[in-house]
N, C-alpha and C positions, 0 to 999 in steps of 0.2 A: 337226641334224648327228648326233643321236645320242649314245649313252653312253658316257662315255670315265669306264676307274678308274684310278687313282694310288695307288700303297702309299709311303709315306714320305713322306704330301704336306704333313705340317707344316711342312718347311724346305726348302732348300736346295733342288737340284732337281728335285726333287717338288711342289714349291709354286711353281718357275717352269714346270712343265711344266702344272699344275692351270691356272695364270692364263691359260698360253697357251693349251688348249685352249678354256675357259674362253671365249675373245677370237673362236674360232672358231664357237660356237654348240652345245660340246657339253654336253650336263647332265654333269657330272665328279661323280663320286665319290670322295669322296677319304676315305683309308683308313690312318691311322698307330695307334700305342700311346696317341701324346701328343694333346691336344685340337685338332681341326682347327672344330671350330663356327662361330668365327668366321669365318673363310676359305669357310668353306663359305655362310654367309649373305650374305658379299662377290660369290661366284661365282655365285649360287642354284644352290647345287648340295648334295650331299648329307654330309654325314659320319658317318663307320663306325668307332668304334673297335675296331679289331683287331690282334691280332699277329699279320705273318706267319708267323711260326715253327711258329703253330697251323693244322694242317690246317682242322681242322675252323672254326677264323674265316675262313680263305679259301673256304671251300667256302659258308658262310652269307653273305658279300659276293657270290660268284657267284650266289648262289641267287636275291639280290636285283637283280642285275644279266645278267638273264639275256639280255638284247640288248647287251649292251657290244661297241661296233665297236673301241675302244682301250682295249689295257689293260699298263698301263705300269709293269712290275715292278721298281721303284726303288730300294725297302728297303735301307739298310745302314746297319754301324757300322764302326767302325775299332777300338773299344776301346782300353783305357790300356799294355797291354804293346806298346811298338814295337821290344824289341830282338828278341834271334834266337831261333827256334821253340819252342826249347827251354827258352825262360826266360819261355815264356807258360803262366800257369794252366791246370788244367785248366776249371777251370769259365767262363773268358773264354774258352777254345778252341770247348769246349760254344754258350757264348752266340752265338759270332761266325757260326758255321756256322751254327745256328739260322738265325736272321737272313740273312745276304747267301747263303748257299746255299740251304737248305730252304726259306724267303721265296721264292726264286726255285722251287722243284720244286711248292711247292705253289702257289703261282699257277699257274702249269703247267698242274697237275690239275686243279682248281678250271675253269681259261680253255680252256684248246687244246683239247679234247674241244667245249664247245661252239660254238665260235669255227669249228669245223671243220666240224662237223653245220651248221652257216649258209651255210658257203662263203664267209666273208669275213671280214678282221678284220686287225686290225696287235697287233702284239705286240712292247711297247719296253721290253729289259731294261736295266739300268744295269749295267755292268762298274767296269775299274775300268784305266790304262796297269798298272796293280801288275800286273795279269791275262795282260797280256803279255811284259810282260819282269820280271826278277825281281831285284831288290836284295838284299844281305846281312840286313837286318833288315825291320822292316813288323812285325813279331808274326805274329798268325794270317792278318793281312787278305790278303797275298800270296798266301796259299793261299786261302782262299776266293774270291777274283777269277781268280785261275786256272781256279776251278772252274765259273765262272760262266761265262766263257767255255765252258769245254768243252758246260755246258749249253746257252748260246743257241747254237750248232753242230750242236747234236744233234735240238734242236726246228726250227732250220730246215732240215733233211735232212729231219725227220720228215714236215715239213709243204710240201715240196714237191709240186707237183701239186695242191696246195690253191689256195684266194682267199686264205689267210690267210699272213702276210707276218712276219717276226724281224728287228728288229734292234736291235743291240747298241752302246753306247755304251761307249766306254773313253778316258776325259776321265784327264787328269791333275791335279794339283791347280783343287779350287775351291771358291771363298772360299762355305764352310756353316758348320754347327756344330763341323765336321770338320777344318778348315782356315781360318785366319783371313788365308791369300794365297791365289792363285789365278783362274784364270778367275771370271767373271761365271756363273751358276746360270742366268740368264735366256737369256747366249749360245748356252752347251750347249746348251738345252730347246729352241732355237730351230733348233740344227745336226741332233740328232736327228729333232725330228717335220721337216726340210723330205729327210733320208736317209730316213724311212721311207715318206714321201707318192714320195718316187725308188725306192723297192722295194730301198735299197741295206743291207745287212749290217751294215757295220761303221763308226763314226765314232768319230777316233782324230783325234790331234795331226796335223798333216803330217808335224812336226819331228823325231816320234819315227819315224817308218817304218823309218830305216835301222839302229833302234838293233833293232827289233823282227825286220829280215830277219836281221842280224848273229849274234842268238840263236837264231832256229832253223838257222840255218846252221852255228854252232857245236854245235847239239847233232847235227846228224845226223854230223857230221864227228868227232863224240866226243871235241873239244877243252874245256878246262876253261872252266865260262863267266866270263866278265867283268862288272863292272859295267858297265851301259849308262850310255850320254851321249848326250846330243843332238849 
């Protein structure tokens, strides 16, 4: 089936997305800070320690994965300041961006160049529901999920007329290292790759749709925004 990478495949899901590929026949590579070895010898599959933050570790993971048909840009943190923007560190603001933004640009660069020069390829970022609608506090993470989004939007306009394919998960809570309620890591991993095998965009709650029209309906309308609810 070919080479499929994972960035963040120690836990959560990144490690239910590893297994599932994993289940399908692909050699998975899987790609975190923290020790994947074991998983990786579970899966016969490869691991890479790298940070995505670091161009250049992504760029040495593509270099070694230079047929990768999936590659599944996962990466993130949430970090310990969850009140309002202002009352997050600078150097947590620095780390988080690293991580769940540049994690995602530089897979990016590292992936879609050659993923594109092949003509074929899926490309699965992890968002985040914070990415769409926007609460009073979250810390930094609301805005780096925002931005995430904006990014898998941008690469999939860029790569239209391509083989190669974006899409973007924005799950609401789920039970990781991150969050100890929430969905199942293995359900997402499982709603993602069967939207990407559908060439579909975006996998989101249902429950949340109306809370997600509501906010951009308010913003274009220049009314003040609300907390969202389901």
């Amino acid at each position: 089936m070919g080479i499929a990478v994972v960035t963040g495949a120690a836990s959560g899901i990144g490690m239910a997305l590893a297994r599932r590929l994993a289940t399908r026949g692909h050699e998975v590579h899987l790609v975190d800070v923290a020790p994947t070895t074991d998983l990786a010898t579970e899966l016969a599959g490869v691991s890479h320690t790298a940070d995505v933050a670091s161009a250049e570790d992504m760029e040495r993971v593509a270099r070694s994965t230079e047929e990768a048909e999936i590659v599944c840009l996962n990466a993130g943190i949430v970090g310990t300041s969850l009140g309002v923007p202002w009352e997050v560190p600078v150097a947590e603001w620095q780390r988080m961006w690293g991580v769940n933004v540049l994690g995602v640009v530089n897979g990016l660069q590292a992936f879609a160049p050659r993923m594109s020069a092949r003509r074929r390829g899926q490309i699965l970022i992890t968002g985040s529901l914070a990415g769409l609608v926007t609460f009073p506090s979250g810390g930094a993470y609301a805005a780096t999920k925002h931005a995430v989004v904006a990014l898998a939007e941008s690469a999939s306009l860029a790569l239209q007329g391509t083989a190669v394919t974006v899409t973007l998960a924005c799950p609401a809570l789920v039970r990781t290292g991150m969050s100890e309620v929430g969905a199942n890591p293995d359900d997402v991993a499982a709603e993602v790759l069967a939207a990407a095998d559908n060439g579909r965009f975006l996998v989101m709650p249902a429950e949340w749709a109306p809370a997600v029209i509501d906010r951009a309906e308010r913003l274009v309308s220049g009314a003040t925004p609300e907390v969202p609810a389901t």
